[in-house]
C-alpha positions in Angstrom: 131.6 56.6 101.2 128.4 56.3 102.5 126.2 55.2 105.6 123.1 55.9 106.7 123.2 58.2 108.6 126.7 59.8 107.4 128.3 60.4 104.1 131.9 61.0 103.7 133.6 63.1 101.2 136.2 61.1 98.8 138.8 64.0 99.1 141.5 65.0 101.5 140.9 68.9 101.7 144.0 70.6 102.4 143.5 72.8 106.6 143.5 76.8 106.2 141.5 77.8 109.3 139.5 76.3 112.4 136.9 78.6 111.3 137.0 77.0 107.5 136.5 73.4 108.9 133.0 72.1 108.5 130.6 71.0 111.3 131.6 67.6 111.4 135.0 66.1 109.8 138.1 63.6 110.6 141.2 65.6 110.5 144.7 64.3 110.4 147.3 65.9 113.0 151.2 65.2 113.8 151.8 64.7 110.2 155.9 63.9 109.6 157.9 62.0 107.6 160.5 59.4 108.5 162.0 57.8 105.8 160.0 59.2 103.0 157.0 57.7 104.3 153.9 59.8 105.5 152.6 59.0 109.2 149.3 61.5 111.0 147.1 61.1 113.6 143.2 60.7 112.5 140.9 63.0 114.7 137.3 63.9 115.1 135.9 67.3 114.6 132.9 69.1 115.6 131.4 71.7 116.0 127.6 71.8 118.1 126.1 75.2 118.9 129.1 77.0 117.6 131.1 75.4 119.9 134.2 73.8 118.4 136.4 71.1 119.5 138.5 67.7 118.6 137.5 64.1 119.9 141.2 62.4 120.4 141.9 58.7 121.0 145.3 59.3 122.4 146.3 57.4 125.3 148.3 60.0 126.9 145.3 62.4 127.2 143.9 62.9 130.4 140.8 64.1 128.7 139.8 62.8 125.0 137.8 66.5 124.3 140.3 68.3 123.1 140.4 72.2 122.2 144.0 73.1 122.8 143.5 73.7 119.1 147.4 75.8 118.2 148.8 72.8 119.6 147.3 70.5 116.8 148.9 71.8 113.5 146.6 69.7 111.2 147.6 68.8 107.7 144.0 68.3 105.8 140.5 67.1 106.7 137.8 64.9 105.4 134.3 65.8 105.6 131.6 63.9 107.4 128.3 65.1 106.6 124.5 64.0 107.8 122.0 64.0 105.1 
C-alpha cells in the first residue's frame, strides 16, 4: 500500500530483535489463540534519534508512549517507510 507520504510493505515480517525493527513499523503484540482463531494487538513503532519506543492505543495506559519493551512479546511487524 501506498500514500504520499508513506508506503507500506505487503508482508508480515516475522519479530527477532528490537534492534532488527526498522525506523518506522506497525507491530502486532498479545498474539493468542482462542478457539483456533488468531487475535493481536496493532502498535506503532519508531525510532527518532536512536531513540526507540511503541505508540499504544490501549485504554488502560496511563501513558500511550510506551517503552516497557520485554513486556510486549511481539509476533511480527509491517514496515512503514517515507519515500
Amino acid at each position: 500500500m501506498t500514500g504520499q507520504n508513506i508506503s507500506v510493505s505487503n508482508i508480515e515480517t516475522p519479530f527477532n530483535t528490537w534492534e532488527e525493527l526498522p525506523d518506522l513499523a506497525l507491530l502486532s503484540i498479545k498474539h493468542y489463540q482462542e478457539e483456533g482463531k488468531d487475535f493481536w494487538h496493532w502498535v506503532v513503532f519508531q525510532r527518532l534519534e536512536g531513540k526507540p519506543f511503541v505508540l499504544d492505543s490501549a485504554s488502560y495506559l496511563d501513558s500511550k508512549i510506551r517503552t516497557d519493551f520485554d513486556q510486549m512479546q511481539p509476533k511480527w511487524f509491517i514496515e512503514v517507510s517515507k519515500p
